[in-house]
C-alpha positions in Angstrom: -13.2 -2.9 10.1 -13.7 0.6 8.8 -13.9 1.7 5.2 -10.7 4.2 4.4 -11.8 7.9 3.6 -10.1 7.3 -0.2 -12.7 5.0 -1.0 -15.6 7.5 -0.7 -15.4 9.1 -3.8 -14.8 5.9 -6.0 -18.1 4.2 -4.0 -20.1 7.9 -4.4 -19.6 7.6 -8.4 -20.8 3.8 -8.4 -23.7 4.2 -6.0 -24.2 7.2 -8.5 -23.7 5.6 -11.6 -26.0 2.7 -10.7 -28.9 4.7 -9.5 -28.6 6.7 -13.1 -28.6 3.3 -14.9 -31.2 1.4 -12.8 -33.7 4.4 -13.6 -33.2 4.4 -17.0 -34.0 1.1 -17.6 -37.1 1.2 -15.3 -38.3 4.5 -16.9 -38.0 3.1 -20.3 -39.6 -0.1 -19.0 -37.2 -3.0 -19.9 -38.0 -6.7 -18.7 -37.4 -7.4 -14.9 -34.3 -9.9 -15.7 -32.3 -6.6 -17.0 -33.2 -5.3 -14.0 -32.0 -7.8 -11.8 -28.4 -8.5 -13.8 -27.9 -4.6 -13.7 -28.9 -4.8 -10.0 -26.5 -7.7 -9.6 -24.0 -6.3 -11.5 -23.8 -3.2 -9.6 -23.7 -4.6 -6.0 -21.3 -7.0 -6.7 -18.9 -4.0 -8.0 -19.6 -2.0 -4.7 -19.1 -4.8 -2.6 -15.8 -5.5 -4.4 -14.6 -1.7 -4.1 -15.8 -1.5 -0.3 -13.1 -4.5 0.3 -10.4 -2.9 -1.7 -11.1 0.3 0.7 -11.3 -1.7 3.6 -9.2 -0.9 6.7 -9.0 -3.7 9.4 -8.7 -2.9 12.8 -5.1 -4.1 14.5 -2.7 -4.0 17.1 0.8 -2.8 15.5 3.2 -5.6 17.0 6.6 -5.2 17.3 8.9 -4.0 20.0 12.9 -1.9 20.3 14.5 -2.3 16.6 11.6 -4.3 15.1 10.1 -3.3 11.8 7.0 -4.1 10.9 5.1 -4.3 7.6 4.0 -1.4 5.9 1.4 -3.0 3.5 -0.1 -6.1 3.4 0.6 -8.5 0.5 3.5 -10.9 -0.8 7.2 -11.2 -0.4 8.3 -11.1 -3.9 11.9 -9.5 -3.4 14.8 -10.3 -0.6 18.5 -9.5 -1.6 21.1 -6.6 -1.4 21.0 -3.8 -3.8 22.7 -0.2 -4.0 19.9 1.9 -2.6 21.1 5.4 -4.7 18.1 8.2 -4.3 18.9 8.5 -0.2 21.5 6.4 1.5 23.6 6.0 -1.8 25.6 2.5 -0.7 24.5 -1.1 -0.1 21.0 -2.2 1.7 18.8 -5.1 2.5 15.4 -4.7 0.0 12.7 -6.5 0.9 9.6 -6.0 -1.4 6.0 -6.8 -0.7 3.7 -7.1 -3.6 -0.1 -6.3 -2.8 -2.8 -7.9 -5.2 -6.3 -5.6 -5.5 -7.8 -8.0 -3.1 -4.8 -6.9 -0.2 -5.6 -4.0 2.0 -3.9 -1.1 0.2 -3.7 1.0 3.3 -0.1 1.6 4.4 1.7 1.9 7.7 4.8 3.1 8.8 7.0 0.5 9.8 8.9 2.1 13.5 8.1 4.9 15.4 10.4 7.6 14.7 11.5 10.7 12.6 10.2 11.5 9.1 13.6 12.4 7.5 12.7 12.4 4.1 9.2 12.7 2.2 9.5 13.2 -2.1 7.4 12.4 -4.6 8.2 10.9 -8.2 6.1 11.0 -11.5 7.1 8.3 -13.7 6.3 5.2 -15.7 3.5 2.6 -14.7 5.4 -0.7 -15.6 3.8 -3.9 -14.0 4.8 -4.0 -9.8 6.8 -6.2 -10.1 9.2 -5.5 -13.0 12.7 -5.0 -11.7 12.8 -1.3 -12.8 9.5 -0.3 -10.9 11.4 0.8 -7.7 13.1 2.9 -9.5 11.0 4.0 -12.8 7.6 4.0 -12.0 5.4 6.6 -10.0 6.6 6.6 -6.5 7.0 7.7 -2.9 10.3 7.4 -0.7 9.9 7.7 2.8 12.8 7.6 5.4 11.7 6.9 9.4 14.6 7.3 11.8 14.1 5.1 14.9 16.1 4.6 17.4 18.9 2.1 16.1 18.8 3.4 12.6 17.0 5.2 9.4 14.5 2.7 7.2 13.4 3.7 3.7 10.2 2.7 1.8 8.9 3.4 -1.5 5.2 3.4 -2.7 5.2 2.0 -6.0 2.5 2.5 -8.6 1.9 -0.4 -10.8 0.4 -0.7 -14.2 -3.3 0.1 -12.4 -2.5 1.9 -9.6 -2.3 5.6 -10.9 -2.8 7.2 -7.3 -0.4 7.3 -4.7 -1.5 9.0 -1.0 1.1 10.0 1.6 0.2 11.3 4.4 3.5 12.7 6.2 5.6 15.5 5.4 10.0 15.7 6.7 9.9 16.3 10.4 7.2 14.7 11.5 6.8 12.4 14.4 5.2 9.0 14.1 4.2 6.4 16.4 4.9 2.4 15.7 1.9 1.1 12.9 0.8 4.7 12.3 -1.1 5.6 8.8 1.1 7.0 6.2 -0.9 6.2 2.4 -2.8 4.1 0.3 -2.4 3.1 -3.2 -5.8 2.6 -5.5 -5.6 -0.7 -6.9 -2.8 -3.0 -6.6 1.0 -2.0 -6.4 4.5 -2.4 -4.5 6.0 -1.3 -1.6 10.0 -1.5 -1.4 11.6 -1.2 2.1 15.4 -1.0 2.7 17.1 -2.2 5.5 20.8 -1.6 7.1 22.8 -4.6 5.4 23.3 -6.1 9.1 19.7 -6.2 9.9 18.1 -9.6 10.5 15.5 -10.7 8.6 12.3 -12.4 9.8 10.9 -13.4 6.4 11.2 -15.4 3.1 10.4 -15.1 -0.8 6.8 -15.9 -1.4 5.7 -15.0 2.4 2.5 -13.4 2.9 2.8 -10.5 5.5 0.0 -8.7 7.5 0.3 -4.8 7.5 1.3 -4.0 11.0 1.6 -7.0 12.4 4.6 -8.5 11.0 8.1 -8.1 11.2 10.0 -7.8 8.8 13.1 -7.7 10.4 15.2 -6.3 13.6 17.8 -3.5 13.1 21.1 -4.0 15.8 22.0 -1.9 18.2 
């Protein structure tokens, strides 16, 4: 397990902040117990910030049509919707929520294509408000593999305020490989042709990379 180059700024300004904090009380020469509770305090926020950042070492699974998790997290959405920003008729959406203790690294879920990269300012309603895929601060990404196209959408939440993607329209990616990370809890939406098959249920928790999600058809 490696700790994700995002994370090296946010762990600088608490090793930072704690060093300026820790000398201050010792230069002003408070009792030994504040010491220790700041002490505490402070590696027990690094050590929660180094997990959020953490990036686990894995195997992408998967083989022809399979598509694998982007993110890790929770199955909180399965069902048919009108996907309008890029296919513009009826797909499969299956949402994963991720909680600030899931690794907020994503992965793209086939190897294929990049057809479609865009950005979107916009609200911060909770992840899992119905009108987050479509309201809040997000990415959609399209992969074209070889038995279809598969969209998914970084989502902010009401924490996460900083979406990363890494790939740009052209681009082309290998099964599992990085694509972003989202600081702090979030969403990520991914929609499926409505004849795909679907290897998992509401409330399932799914391993970035390693599961599949489902099997496009020939």
């Amino acid at each position: 397990m490696t700790l994700h180059r995002e994370g090296f700024v946010p762990l600088g300004l608490v090793l930072v902040v704690s060093a300026l904090v820790l000398s201050g009380l010792f230069y002003f020469e408070v009792p030994k117990i504040a010491l220790w509770i700041v002490g505490s305090v402070s590696a027990i926020v690094f050590v929660l910030f180094a997990q959020f950042f953490r990036i686990p070492k894995r195997v992408p699974s998967g083989g022809a049509g399979d598509v694998i998790s982007p993110s890790d997290g929770k199955v909180v959405v399965i069902e048919k919707v009108n996907e309008s920003e890029y296919f513009q008729d009826e797909r499969i959406q299956v949402s994963v929520f991720m909680s600030p203790l899931n690794v907020h690294c994503q992965w793209t879920p086939m190897a294929g294509l990049v057809k479609y990269a865009k950005y979107h300012t916009g609200k911060y309603l909770v992840a899992w408000h119905p009108k987050s895929s479509t309201e809040n601060e997000r990415t959609t990404l399209v992969i074209e593999g070889e038995r279809g196209e598969v969209l998914f959408r970084q989502i902010a939440g009401a924490v996460a305020r900083r979406i990363r993607y890494y790939i740009t329209p052209g681009q082309v990616l290998t099964r599992g490989q990085e694509v972003g990370f989202i600081k702090f809890g979030s969403r990520i939406d991914i929609f499926l042709p409505p004849n795909a098959d679907i290897h998992v249920n509401l409330d399932d928790n799914v391993t970035g990379r390693e599961t599949i999600i489902a099997t496009l058809k020939d």
